[in-house]
C-alpha positions as CSV (number, residue, x, y, z in Angstrom):
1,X,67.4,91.9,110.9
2,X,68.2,94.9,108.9
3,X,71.4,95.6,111.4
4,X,72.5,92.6,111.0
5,X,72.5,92.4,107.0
6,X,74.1,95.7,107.0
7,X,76.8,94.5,109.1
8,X,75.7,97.0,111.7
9,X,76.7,99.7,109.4
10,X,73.6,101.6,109.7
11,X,73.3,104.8,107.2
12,X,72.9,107.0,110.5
13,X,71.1,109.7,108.4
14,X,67.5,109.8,107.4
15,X,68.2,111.5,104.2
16,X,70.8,108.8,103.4
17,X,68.8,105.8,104.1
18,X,66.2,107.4,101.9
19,X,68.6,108.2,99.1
20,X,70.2,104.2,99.6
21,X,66.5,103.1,99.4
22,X,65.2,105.4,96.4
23,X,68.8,103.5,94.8
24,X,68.1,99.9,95.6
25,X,64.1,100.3,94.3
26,X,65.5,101.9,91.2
27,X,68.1,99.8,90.1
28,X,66.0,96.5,91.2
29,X,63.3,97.8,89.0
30,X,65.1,99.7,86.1
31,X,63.8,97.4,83.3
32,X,60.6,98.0,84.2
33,X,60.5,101.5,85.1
34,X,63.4,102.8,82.6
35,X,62.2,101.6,79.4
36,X,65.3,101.8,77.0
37,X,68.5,100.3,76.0
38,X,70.3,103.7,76.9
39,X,68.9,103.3,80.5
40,X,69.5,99.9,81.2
41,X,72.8,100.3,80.1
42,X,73.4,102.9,82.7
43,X,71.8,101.2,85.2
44,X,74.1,97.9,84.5
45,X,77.0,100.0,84.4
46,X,76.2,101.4,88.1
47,X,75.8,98.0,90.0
48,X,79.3,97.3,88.1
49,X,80.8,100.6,89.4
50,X,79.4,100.1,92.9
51,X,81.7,96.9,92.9
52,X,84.8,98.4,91.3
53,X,84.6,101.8,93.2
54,X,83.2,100.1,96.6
55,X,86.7,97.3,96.1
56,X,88.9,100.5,95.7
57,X,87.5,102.8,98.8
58,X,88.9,99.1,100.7
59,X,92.4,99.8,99.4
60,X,92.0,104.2,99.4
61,X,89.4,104.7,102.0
62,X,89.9,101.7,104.7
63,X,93.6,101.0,104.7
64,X,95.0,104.8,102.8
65,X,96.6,102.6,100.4
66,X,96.8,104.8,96.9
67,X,96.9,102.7,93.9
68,X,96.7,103.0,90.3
69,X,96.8,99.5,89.5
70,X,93.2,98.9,90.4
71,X,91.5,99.1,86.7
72,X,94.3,96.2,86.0
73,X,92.5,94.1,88.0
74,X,89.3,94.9,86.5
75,X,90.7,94.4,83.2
76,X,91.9,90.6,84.6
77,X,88.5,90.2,84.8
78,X,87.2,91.0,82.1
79,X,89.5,89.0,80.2
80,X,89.4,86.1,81.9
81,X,85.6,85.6,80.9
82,X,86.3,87.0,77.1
83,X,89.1,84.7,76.7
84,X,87.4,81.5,78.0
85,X,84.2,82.1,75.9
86,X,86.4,83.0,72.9
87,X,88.2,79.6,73.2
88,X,85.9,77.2,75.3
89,X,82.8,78.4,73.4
90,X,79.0,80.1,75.2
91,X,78.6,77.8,78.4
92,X,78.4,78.5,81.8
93,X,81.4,76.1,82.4
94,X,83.5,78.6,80.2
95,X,82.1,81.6,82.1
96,X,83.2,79.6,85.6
97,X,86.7,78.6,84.2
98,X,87.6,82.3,83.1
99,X,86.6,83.5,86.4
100,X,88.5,81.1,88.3
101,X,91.3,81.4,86.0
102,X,91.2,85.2,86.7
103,X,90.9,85.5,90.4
104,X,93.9,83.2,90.7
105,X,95.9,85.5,88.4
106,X,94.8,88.7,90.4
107,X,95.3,86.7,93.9
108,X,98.9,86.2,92.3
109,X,99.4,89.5,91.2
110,X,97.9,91.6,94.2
111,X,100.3,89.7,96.5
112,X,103.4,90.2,94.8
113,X,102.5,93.8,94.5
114,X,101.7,93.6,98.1
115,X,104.7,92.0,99.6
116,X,107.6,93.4,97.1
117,X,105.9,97.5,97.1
118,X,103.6,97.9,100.1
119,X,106.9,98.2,101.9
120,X,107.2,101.6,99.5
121,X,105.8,104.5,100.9
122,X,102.7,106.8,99.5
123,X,103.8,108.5,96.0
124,X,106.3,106.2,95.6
125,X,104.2,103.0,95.7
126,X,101.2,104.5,93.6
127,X,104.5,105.0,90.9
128,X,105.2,101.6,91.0
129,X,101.6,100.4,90.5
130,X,100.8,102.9,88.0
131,X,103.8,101.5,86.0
132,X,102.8,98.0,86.4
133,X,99.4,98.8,85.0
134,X,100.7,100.8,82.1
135,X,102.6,97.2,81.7
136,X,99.8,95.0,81.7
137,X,97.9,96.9,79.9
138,X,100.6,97.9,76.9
139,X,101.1,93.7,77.5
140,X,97.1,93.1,76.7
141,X,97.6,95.4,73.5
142,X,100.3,93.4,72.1
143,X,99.3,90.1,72.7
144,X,96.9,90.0,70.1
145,X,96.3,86.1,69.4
146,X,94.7,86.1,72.7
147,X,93.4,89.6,73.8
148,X,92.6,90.6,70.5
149,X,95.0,92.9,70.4
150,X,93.5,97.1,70.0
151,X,90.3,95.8,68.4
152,X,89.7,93.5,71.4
153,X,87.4,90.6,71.9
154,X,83.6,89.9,70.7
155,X,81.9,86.5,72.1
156,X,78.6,85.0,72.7
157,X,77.2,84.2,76.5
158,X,75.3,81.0,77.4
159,X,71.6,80.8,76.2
160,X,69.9,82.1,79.4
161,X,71.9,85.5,78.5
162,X,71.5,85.8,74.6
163,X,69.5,88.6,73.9
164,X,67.5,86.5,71.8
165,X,66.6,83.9,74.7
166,X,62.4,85.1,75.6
167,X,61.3,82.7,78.2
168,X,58.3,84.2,78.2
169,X,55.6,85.0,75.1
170,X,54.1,87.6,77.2
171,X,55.0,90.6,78.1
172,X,55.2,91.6,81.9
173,X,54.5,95.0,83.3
174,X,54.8,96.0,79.7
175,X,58.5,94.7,79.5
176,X,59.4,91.5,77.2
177,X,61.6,89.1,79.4
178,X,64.9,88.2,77.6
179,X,68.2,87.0,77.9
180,X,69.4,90.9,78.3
181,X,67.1,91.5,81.3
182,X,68.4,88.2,83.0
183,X,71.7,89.1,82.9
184,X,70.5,92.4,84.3
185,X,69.3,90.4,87.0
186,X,72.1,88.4,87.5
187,X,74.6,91.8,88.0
188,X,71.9,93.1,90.2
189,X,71.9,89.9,92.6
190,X,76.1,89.8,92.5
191,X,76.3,93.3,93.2
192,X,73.9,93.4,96.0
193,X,76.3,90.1,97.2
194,X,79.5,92.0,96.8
195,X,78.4,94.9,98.5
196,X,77.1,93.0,101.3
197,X,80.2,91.1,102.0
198,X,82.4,94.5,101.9
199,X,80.0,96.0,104.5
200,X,80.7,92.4,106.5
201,X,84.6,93.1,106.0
202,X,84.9,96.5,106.7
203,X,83.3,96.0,109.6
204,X,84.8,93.1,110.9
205,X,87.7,93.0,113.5
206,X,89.9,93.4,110.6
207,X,88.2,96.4,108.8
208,X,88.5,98.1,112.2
209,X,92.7,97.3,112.1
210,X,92.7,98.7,108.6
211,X,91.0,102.0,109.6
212,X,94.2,102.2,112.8
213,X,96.4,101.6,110.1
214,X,94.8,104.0,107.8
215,X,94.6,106.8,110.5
216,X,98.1,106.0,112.2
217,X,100.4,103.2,110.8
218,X,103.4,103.3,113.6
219,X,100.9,103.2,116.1
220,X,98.8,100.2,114.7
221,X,102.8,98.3,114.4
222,X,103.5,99.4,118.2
223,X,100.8,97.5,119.5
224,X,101.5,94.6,118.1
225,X,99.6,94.5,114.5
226,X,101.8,93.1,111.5
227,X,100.9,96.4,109.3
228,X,102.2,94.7,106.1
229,X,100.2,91.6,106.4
230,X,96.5,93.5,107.2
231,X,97.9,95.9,103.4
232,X,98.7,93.0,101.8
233,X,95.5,91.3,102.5
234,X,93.6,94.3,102.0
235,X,95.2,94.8,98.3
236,X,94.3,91.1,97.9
237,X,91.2,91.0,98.7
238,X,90.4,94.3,96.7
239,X,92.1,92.9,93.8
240,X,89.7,90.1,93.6
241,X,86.3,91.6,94.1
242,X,87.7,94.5,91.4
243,X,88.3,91.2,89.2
244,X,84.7,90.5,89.7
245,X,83.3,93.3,88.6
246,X,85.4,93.2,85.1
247,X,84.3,90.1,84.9
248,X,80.1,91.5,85.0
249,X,81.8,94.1,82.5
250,X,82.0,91.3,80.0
251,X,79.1,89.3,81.1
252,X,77.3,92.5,80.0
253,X,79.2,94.3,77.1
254,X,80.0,90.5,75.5
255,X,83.3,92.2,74.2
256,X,86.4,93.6,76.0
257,X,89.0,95.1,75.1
258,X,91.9,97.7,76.6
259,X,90.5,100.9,76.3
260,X,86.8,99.3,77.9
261,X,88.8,98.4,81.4
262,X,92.0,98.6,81.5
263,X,92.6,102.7,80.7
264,X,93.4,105.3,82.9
265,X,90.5,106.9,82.2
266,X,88.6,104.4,84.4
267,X,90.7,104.8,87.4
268,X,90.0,108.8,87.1
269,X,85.9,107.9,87.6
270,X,86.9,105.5,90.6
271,X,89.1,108.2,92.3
272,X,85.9,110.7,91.3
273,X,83.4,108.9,92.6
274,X,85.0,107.8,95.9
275,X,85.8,112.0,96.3
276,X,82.2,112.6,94.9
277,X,80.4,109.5,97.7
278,X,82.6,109.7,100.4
279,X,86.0,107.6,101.1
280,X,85.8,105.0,104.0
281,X,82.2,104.4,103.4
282,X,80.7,101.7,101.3
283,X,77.7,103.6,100.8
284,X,79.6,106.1,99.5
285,X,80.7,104.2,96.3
286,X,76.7,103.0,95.9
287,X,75.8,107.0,95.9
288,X,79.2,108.6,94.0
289,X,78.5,105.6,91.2
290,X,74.8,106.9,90.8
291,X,75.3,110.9,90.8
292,X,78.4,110.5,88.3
293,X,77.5,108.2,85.7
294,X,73.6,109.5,86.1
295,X,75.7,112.9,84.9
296,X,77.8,111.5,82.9
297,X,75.2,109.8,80.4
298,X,72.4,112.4,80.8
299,X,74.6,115.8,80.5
300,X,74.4,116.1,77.0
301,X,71.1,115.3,76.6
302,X,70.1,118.3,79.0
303,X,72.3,121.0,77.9
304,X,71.1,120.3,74.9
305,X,67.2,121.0,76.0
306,X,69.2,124.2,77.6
307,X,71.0,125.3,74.4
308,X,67.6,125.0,72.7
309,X,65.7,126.4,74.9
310,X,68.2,129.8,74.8
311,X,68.6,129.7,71.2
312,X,67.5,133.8,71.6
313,X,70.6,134.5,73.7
314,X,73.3,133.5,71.7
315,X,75.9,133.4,74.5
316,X,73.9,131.6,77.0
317,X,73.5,128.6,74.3
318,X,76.7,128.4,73.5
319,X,77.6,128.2,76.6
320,X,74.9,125.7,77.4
321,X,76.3,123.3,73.9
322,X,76.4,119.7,74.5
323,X,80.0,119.7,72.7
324,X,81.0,121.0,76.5
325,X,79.7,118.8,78.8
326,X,83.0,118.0,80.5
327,X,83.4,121.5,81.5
328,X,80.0,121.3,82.8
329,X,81.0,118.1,84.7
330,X,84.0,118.9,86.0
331,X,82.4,122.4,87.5
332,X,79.9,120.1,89.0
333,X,82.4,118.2,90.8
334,X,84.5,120.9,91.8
335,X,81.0,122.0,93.7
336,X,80.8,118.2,95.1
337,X,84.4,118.9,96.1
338,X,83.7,122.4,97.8
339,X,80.2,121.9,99.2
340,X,81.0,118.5,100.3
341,X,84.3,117.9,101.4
342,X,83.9,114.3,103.2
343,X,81.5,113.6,100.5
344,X,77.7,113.3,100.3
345,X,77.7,110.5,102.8
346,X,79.8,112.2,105.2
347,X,78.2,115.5,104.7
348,X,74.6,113.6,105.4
349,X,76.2,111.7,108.8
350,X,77.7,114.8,110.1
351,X,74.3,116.6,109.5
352,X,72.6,114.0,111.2
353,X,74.9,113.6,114.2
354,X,74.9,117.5,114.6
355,X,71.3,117.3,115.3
356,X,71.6,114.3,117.5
C-alpha cells in the first residue's frame, strides 16, 4: 500500500524514511505541538516550499532545465487569489475563479516560454527567463490599480479561514480551533496532494524520459523521443503546481505583493534548498525546505543564546551576534555543499546502498 502511494519511490534509507516520518508527524501536528504564531508560521511556510521547491527540482533536477522564471509563476499565483478576493469579495467562488484564472495564465505563459526558448541552450535560456521575470515582475509593480502597486494587496478569506471563525468553544489538546488552524489544515492536505502527484509523475513513463533527457539529450532525440515536447511539458506542468503554491502563499499571508513572491531572493532559497535536499529527488525538496527555513527562522534566536552565553569573551560574542546570522547561514551551507555533495538525500541512499 505504502509502495504504491509513494509511487514506488521508496526512501531506500532507514535514516531517511525516519527523517520523512519525524517531518510528516511534525508538520501534521504543528498546531498542537508548536504552540505559537512564529512556529506555525514556519511550519505553513514549509508545506508551501515543499511545493514550490519540489515543482522546480521537475524543471532543474528531472529534465536539467535551469530557470529563473520559476518565482514568476509563484507570483501568478499568488495574485490570482489576491486579485479575485480584492474584486469579487471573501468567498470560496472568488478563491476558485483566481485560481483558475491563474493556472490558465501560467499554462499560457510556460508554453510560450517553452516552445519560443527551450530551443535555447543552458546559460542562454536561463537569460531569457530571468529577463522575462524581471518583466513581469517590474510589470506587477507598475500596474498598481490592480496589483497594488509596491504596497501590494491586503484581503479577507471566506469565513471558515478568518482567524476569527472558532468552531469550537473548547479548546482541544490545549489548542483553540480557528479559522487560522483550518487553513493550516487545508495547506497541509494540498501539500501532501501535490507532493503525491509529483512522486506519481516523476515516476511515471514520462518522468523516466525526462531523467534520459536530463542525463543525455541527443541520445534521448536519436531514439525517437521529441525532446522539445517532454521540456515543454515539463516547464508546463512545473509552472502550474509553482502557481499553486503562490496561490497557498496568499491563502495564508491574506496579502501579496512583489517582494513576498515574485523577488529574486525567493528563487535563491529554491536553488538552496534543492542543493541543500538533493536535486532529482522529491524527497529532497520536503527535507532541504525543513533544514533551511528551520535555520533560517531560528538562527537568530540561537546565536543570540550563544552571544549571551559568551558575553565574558568578547570576541566569541561578537562573533556569535544575531546581526550575522547570514554569515552563519551561508557557512552552514557551504558545509551542506562540501559534506554532502548530492545532498542529504543522496548522501543517505548512497550510504544505504553501500551497505546493501
Amino acid at each position: 500500500m505504502l509502495n504504491r502511494l509513494l509511487s514506488g519511490d521508496l526512501p531506500r534509507s532507514r535514516i531517511l524514511a525516519l527523517m520523512l516520518l519525524a517531518i510528516f508527524l511534525g508538520l501534521a501536528v504543528a498546531p498542537f505541538a508548536f504552540p505559537g504564531v512564529k512556529a506555525l508560521n514556519v511550519a505553513a511556510k514549509v508545506l508551501i516550499f515543499v511545493v514550490l521547491v519540489a515543482s522546480f527540482d521537475l524543471l532543474l533536477g528531472y529534465t536539467g532545465i535551469v530557470s529563473f522564471a520559476h518565482t514568476m509563476f509563484f507570483g501568478i499565483g499568488a495574485y490570482g487569489v489576491a486579485i479575485a478576493s480584492g474584486k469579487l469579495g471573501a468567498g470560496w467562488g472568488a478563491l476558485a475563479l483566481g485560481l483558475g484564472a491563474a493556472l490558465l495564465l501560467s499554462l499560457l505563459l510556460s508554453l510560450a516560454i517553452g516552445l519560443f526558448s527551450l530551443r535555447v541552450r543552458a546559460i542562454f535560456f536561463a537569460m531569457i527567463t530571468l529577463a522575462v521575470a524581471a518583466a513581469f515582475q517590474t510589470l506587477a509593480s507598475q500596474l498598481s490599480d490592480w496589483t497594488g502597486g509596491e504596497d501590494g494587496l491586503t484581503f479577507k478569506m471566506p469565513e471558515w479561514l478568518s482567524p476569527s471563525f472558532e468552531p469550537f468553544e473548547n479548546e482541544i489538546f490545549g489548542t483553540l480551533i480557528d479559522g487560522r488552524i483550518i487553513s493550516y489544515y487545508l495547506l497541509f492536505v494540498l501539500a501532501l496532494l501535490l507532493v503525491l502527484m509529483l512522486l506519481r509523475i516523476v515516476n511515471s513513463p514520462f518522468g523516466r524520459v525526462l531523467q534520459a533527457i536530463r542525463e543525455n539529450e541527443f541520445r534521448a532525440e536519436a531514439i525517437g523521443y521529441r525532446v522539445v515536447i517532454y521540456r515543454t511539458t515539463s516547464s508546463v506542468l512545473s509552472a502550474l503546481f509553482a502557481c499553486v503554491a503562490g496561490a497557498m502563499l496568499a491563502v495564508w499571508l491574506r496579502y501579496n505583493g512583489p517582494d513576498t513572491t515574485l523577488s529574486f531572493e525567493i528563487m535563491m532559497d529554491c536553488l538552496l534548498i534543492v542543493v541543500i535536499g538533493g536535486m532529482g529527488t522529491i524527497y529532497g525538496a520536503v527535507i532541504g525546505s525543513v533544514i533551511f527555513l528551520v535555520a533560517q527562522s531560528y538562527l537568530q534566536d540561537l546565536l543570540r543564546l550563544g552571544s549571551e552565553a559568551a558575553v565574558s569573551l568578547p570576541w566569541l560574542s561578537a562573533l556569535l551576534s544575531p546581526d550575522r546570522w547570514l554569515l552563519w547561514l551561508g557557512l552552514l551551507f557551504v558545509l551542506s555543499v562540501y559534506y554532502f555533495p548530492t545532498g542529504v538525500v543522496g548522501r543517505l541512499r548512497a550510504a544505504a546502498s553501500r551497505k546493501d
